[in-house]
KOLGU-782739 format. One line per 3 residues: their letters; for each residue x, y, z of C-alpha. Coordinates in nm, 4 decimals. Example, Ala and Ser with C-alpha at 12.3 -4.5 7.8 and 13.67 -1.06 7.14 Angstrom:
as	1.2300/-0.4500/0.7800; 1.3670/-0.1060/0.7140 .
//
This chain:
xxx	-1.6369/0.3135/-0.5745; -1.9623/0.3589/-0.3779; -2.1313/0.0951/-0.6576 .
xxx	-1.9168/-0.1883/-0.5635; -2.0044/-0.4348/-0.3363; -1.7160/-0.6447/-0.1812 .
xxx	-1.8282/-0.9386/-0.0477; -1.5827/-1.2142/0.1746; -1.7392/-1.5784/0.1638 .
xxx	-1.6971/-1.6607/0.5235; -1.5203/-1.5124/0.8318; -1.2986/-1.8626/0.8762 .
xxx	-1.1865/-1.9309/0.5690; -0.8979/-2.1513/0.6340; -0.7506/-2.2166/0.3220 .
xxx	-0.7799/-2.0098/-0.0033; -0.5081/-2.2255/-0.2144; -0.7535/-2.2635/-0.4716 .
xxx	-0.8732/-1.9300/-0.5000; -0.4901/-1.8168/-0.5520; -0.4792/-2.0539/-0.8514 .
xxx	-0.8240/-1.9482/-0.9788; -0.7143/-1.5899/-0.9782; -0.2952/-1.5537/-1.0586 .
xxx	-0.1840/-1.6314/-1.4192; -0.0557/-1.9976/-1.4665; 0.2968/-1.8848/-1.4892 .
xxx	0.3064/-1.7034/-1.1803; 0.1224/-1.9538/-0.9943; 0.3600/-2.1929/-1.0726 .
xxx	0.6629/-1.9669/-0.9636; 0.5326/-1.8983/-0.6310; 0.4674/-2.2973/-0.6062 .
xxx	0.8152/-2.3388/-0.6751; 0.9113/-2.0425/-0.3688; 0.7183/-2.3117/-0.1694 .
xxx	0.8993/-2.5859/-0.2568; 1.2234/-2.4031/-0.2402; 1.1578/-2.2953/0.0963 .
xxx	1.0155/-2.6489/0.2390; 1.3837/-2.7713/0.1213; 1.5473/-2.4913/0.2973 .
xxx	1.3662/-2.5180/0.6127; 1.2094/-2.1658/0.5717; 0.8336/-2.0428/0.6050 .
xxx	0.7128/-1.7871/0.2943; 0.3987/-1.6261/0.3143; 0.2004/-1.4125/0.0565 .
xxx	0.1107/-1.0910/0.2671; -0.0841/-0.7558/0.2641; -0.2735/-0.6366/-0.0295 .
xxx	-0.2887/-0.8845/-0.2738; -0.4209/-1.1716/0.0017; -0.6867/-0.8849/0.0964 .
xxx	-0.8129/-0.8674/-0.3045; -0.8347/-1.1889/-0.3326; -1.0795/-1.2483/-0.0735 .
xxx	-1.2315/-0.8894/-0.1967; -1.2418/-1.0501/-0.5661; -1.0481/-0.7400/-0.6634 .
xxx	-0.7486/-0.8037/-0.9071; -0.4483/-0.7296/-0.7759; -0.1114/-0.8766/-0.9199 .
xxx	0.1124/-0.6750/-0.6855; 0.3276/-0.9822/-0.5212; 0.4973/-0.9387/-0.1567 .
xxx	0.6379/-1.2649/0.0196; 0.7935/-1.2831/0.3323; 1.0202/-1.5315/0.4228 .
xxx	1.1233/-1.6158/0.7955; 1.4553/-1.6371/0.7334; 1.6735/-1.5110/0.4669 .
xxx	1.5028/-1.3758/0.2108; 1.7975/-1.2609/-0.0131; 1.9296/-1.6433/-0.0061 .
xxx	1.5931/-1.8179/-0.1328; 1.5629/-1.5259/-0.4154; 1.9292/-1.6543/-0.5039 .
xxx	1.7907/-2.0167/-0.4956; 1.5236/-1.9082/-0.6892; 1.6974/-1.7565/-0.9498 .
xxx	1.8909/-2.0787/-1.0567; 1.5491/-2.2228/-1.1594; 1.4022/-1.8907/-1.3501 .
xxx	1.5811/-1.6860/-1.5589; 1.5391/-1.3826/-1.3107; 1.7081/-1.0208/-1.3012 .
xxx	1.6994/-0.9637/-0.9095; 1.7589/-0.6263/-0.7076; 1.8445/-0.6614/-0.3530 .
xxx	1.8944/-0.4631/-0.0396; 2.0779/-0.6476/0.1871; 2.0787/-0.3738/0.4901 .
xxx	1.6600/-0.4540/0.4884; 1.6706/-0.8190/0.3974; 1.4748/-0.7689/0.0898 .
xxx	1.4534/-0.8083/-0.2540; 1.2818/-0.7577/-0.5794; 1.2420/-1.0640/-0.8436 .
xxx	1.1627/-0.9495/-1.2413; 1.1086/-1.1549/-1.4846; 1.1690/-1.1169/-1.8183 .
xxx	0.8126/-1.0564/-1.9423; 0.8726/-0.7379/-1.6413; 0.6124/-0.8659/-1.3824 .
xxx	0.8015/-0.8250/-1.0538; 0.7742/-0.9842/-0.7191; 0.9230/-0.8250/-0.3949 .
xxx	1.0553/-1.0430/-0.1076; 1.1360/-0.9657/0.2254; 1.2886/-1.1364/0.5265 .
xxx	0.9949/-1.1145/0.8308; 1.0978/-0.8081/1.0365; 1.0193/-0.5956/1.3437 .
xxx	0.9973/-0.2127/1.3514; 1.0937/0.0127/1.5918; 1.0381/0.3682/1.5655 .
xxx	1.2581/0.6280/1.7557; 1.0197/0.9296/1.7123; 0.6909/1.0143/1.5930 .
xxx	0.7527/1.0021/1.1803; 1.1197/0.8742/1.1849; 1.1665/0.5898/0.9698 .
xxx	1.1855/0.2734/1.1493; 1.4907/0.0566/1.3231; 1.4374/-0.2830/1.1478 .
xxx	1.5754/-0.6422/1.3202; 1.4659/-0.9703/1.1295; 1.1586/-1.1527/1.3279 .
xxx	0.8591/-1.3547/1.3179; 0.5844/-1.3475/1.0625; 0.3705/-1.2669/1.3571 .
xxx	0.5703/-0.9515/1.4451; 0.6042/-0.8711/1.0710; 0.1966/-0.8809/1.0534 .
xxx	0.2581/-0.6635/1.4009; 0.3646/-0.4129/1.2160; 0.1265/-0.3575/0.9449 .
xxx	-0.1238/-0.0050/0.9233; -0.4948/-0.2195/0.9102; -0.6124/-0.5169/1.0267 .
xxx	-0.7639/-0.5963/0.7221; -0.3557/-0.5661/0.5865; -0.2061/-0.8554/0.8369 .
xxx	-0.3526/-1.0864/0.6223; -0.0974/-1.4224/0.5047; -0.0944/-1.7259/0.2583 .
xxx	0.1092/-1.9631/0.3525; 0.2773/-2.0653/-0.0046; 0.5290/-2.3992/0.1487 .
xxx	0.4429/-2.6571/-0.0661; 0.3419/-2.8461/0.3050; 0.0318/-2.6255/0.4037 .
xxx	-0.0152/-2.4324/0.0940; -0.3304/-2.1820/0.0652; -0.3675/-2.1351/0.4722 .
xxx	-0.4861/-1.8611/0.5316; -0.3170/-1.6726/0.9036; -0.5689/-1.3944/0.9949 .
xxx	-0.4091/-1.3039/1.3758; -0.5781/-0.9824/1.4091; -0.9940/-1.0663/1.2529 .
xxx	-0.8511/-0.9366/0.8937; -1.1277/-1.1683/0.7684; -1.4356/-0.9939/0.9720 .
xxx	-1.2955/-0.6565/0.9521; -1.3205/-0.7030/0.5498; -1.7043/-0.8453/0.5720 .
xxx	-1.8069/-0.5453/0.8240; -1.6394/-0.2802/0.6032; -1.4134/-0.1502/0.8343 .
xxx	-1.0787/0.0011/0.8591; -0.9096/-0.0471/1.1869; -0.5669/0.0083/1.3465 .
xxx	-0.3867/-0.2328/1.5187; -0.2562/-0.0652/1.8578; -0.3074/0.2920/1.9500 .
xxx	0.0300/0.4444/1.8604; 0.0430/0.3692/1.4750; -0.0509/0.6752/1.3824 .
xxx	0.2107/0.8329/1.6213; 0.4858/0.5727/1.5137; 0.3711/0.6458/1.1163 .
xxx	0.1351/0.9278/1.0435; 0.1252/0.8652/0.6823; -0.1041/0.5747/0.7703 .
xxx	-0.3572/0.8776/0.8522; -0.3555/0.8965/0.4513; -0.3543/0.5510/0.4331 .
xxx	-0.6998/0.4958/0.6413; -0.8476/0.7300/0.4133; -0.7493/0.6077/0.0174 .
xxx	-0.8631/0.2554/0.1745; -1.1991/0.3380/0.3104; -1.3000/0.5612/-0.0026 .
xxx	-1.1304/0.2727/-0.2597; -1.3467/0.0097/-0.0889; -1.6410/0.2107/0.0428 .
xxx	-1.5326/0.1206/0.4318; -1.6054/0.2818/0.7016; -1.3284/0.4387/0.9303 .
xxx	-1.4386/0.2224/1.2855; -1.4712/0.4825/1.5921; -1.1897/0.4090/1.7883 .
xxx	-0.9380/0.4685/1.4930; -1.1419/0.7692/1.3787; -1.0872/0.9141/1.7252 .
xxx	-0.6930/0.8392/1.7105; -0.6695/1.0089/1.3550; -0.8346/1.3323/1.5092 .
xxx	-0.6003/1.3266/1.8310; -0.3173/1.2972/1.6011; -0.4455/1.5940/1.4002 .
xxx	-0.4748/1.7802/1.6994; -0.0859/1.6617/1.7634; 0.0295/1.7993/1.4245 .
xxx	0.1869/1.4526/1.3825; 0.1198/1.5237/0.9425; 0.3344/1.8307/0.9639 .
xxx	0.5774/1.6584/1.1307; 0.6418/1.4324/0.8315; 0.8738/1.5486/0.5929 .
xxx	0.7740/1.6617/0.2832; 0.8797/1.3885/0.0018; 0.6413/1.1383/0.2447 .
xxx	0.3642/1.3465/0.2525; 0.3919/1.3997/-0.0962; 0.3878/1.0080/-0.2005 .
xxx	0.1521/0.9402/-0.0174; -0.0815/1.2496/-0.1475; 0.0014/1.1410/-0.5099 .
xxx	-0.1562/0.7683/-0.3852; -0.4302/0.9798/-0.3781; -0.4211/1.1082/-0.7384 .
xxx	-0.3461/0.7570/-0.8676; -0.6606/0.5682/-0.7670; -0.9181/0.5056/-0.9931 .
xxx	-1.1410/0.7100/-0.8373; -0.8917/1.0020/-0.6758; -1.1960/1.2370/-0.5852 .
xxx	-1.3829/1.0806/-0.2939; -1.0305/1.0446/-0.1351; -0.9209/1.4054/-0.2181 .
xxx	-1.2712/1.5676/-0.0904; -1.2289/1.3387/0.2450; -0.8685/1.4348/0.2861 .
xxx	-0.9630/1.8201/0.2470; -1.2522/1.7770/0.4868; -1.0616/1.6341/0.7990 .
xxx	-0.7400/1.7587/0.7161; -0.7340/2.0504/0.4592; -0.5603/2.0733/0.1511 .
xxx	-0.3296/2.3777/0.2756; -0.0906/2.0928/0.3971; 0.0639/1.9838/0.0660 .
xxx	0.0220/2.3988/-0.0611; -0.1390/2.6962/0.0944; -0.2618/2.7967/-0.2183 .
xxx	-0.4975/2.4983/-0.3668; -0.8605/2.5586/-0.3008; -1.1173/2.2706/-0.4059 .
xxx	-1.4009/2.5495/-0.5345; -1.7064/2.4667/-0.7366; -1.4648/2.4478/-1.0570 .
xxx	-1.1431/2.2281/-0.9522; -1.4037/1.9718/-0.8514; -1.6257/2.0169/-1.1663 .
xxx	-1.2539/1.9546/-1.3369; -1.1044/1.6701/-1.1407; -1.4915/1.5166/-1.1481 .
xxx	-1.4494/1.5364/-1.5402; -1.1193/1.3309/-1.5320; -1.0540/0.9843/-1.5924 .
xxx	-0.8367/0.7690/-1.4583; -0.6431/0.7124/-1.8087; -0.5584/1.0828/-1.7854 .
xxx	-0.3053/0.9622/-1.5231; -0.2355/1.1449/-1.1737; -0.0348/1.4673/-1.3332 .
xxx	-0.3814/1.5511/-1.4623; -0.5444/1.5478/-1.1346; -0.2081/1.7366/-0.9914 .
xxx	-0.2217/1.9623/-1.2997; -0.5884/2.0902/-1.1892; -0.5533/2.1250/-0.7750 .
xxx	-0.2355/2.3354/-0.8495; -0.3919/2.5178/-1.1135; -0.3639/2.8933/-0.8446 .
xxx	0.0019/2.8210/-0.7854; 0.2568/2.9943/-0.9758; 0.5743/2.8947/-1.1598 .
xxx	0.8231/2.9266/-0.9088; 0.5634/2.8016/-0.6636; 0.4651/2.4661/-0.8495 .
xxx	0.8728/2.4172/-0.8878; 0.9290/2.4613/-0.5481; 0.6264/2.2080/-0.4279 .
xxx	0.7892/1.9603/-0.7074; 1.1171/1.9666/-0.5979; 0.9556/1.9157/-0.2408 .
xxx	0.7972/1.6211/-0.3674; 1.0737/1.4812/-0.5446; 0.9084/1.4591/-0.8867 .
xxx	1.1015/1.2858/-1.1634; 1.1906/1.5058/-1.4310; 0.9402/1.3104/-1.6911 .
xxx	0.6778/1.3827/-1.4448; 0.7501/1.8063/-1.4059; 0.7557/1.7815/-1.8134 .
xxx	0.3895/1.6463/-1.7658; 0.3166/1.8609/-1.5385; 0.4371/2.2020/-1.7893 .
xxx	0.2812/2.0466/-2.0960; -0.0706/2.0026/-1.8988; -0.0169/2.3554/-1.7590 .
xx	0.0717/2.5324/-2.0730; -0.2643/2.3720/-2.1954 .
//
């Protein structure tokens, strides 16, 4: 994406309400209005977090939804669904749950939480907090942003940790020193963002992700993670620039001895598009690996079984 040029209006925007309706389709607008609404009645704070308030000060469409609720999450979804007719999944042990509606757009909710992590690469102890400590707990600055969506206060914009400036000076940038130790697959992470948006890695996190390469902390994640977050790789529009980066600090001997980015694989994955979809890309960097080998590395990765069928028919070809 080296030919784009993001650009953010101001470093204190304060509120981006109108932007929000400029940019969501009516009927989605008007059910996160209603959230608001729902949640001013209840006493409850909701927030639109992460990605999708990044885009849409990066003028990037992005219609992937998160809102976090200080509070109960699962109980405003269950409001929420008297009003809409909404199937709803929820997961009560994380205080979260996903909203679809009948045309399939989803939205996920989630109760405001802290994280705790035992060990480098466990999975996280979760208690419900703050929408502070829930931003806390984010990979990138420039990810901590929230819109408030309560009917009282809607479109401010909460940017605790300089999300806003970090977006106009291109940078990607932790938020304390031990994320990478808590959660090494934000070492992945750092790297899909900065080549998606042409960023630059800023020093100080650039020298964490090489101390934690020196630590081993990616080998100490377990293979399905490493995997997902590889194949985030494959799915970008652009997978390339993020693959060549990856192979360059990292190697690509960590998801398979055997793939070797030569003159050819990247004349190949350079001749793919992005409607080809990520098996294609896959396909190609495991092009030296055998049968039993590619089974193995799929059942490590937890493929589905549509995607190994994919994977054989682009193979055989």
């Amino acid at each position: 994406m080296n030919s784009l040029k993001f650009k953010v209006e101001s470093l204190k925007l304060k509120n981006i309400g109108k932007l929000l309706k400029k940019r969501l389709p009516m009927r989605i607008f008007k059910i996160i209005c209603k959230v608001g609404k729902l949640a001013d009645s209840n006493g409850l704070s909701v927030y639109l977090v992460g990605g999708c308030v990044r885009d849409l000060l990066l003028g990037v469409k992005n219609l992937d939804l998160d809102i976090v609720v200080e509070g109960d999450a699962i109980a405003l979804v269950g409001l929420l669904k008297k009003e809409f007719k909404l199937n709803v999944l929820t997961h009560p042990r994380f205080g979260t749950a996903t909203v679809t509606l009948p045309d399939r757009f989803k939205i996920d909710f989630a109760s405001a939480r802290k994280e705790e992590y035992a060990s480098s690469a466990a999975l996280p102890s979760v208690c419900f907090s703050s929408i502070k400590e829930d931003l806390l707990r984010r990979d990138f600055t420039i990810n901590t942003l929230a819109l408030k969506i309560n009917k009282t206060g809607f479109g401010e914009l909460l940017d605790l940790f300089d999300g806003q400036k970090d977006l106009t000076t291109r940078k990607i940038r932790l938020l304390h020193d031990k994320s990478f130790i808590d959660d090494p697959t934000r070492i992945l992470r750092a790297i899909r963002f900065e080549q998606r948006f042409n960023f630059k890695i800023e020093p100080k996190t650039f020298k964490l992700m090489r101390r934690a390469k020196g630590a081993g902390l990616l080998e100490r994640l377990s293979r399905f993670r490493l995997g997902r977050e590889f194949i985030l790789f494959l799915k970008e529009e652009r997978p390339l620039p993020a693959i060549l980066r990856f192979e360059r600090l990292y190697g690509l001997n960590l998801i398979h001895p055997k793939i070797r980015l030569d003159r050819n694989i990247q004349a190949g994955l350079k001749s793919l598009k992005y409607q080809d979809g990520w098996p294609a890309y896959f396909a190609l960097l495991t092009n030296g690996l055998n049968e039993q080998e590619l089974k193995m590395l799929c059942r490590d990765f937890c493929l589905s079984k549509k995607d190994k069928q994919r994977l054989n028919t682009l193979r055989n070809k």
